[in-house]
N, C-alpha and C positions, 0 to 999 in steps of 0.2 A: 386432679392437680398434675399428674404426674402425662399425663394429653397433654396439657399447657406446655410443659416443659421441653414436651417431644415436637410442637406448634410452634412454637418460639425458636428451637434450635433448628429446625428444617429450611424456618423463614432469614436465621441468620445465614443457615450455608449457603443458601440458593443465593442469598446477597454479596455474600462473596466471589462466589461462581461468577455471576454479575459482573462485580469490579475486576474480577481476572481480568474476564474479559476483554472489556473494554481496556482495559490497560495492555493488552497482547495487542489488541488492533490499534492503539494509537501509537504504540512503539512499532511496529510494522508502517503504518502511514509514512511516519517521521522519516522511516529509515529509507524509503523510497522517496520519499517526495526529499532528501535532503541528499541522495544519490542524483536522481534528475536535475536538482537544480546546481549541483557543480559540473554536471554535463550541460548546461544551458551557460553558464558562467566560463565556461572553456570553446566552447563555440563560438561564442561573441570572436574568438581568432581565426577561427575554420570550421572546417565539417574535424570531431572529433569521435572516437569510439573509448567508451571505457571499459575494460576488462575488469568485475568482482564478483566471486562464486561468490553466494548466499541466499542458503536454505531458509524459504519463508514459512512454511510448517501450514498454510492456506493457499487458496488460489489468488491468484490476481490476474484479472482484466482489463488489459491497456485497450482504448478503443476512443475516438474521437478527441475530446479535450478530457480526457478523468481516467482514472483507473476507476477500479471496482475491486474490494478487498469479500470476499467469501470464504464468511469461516462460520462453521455449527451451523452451515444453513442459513446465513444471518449475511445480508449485504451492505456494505458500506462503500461510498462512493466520496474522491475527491479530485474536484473539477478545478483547472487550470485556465488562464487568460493565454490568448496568444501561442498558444502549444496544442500539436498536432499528435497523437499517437497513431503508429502504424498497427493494427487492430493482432493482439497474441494473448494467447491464457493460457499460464504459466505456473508452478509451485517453485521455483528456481529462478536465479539472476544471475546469467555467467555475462551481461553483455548490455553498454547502452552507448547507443549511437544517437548522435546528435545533430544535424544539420540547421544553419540559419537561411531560410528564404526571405527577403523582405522584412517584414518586422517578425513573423511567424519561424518558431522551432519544430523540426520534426525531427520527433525522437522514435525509435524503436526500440525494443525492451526484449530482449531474448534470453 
């Protein structure tokens, strides 16, 4: 009985662990993909740069159209239309620059 209970509680923590998770990297996603797109929103006037330190506690991989979010080992990728990244892999966000070519953005991320 007393296995069960120790089976049971193992399988709830690991569940937990689980939704941390996933709730860390989609609050990280958000918070980059919601910084980019008001540098794509402010370029629509010019070539813009935006200055904001923030500690992402992960890597991140800017590289073609997507970033690449690596955390625990674990890769999560979110892919953009129309958007260039200048290729960097970063734990830090002091900087995103933005440029409009043609219909296409190229951002860099430092």
């Amino acid at each position: 009985m007393s296995s069960l209970i120790i089976l049971f509680t193992s399988t709830v923590y690991y569940e937990l662990i689980e939704i941390g998770k996933y709730r860390y990297i989609n609050k990280i996603d958000k918070e980059i993909t919601s910084e980019i797109m008001n540098s794509i929103i402010l370029a629509n006037e010019g070539n813009i740069t935006v200055y904001k330190k923030k500690k992402l506690g992960c890597e991140i991989e800017f590289k073609n159209n997507s970033f690449v979010i690596i955390f625990q080992n674990n890769t999560y990728i979110h892919k953009f239309n129309n958007i260039q990244f200048l290729p960097n892999k970063l734990s830090e966000i002091s900087k995103i620059s933005c440029r409009k070519i043609n219909d296409r953005y190229i951002i860099e991320v430092k």
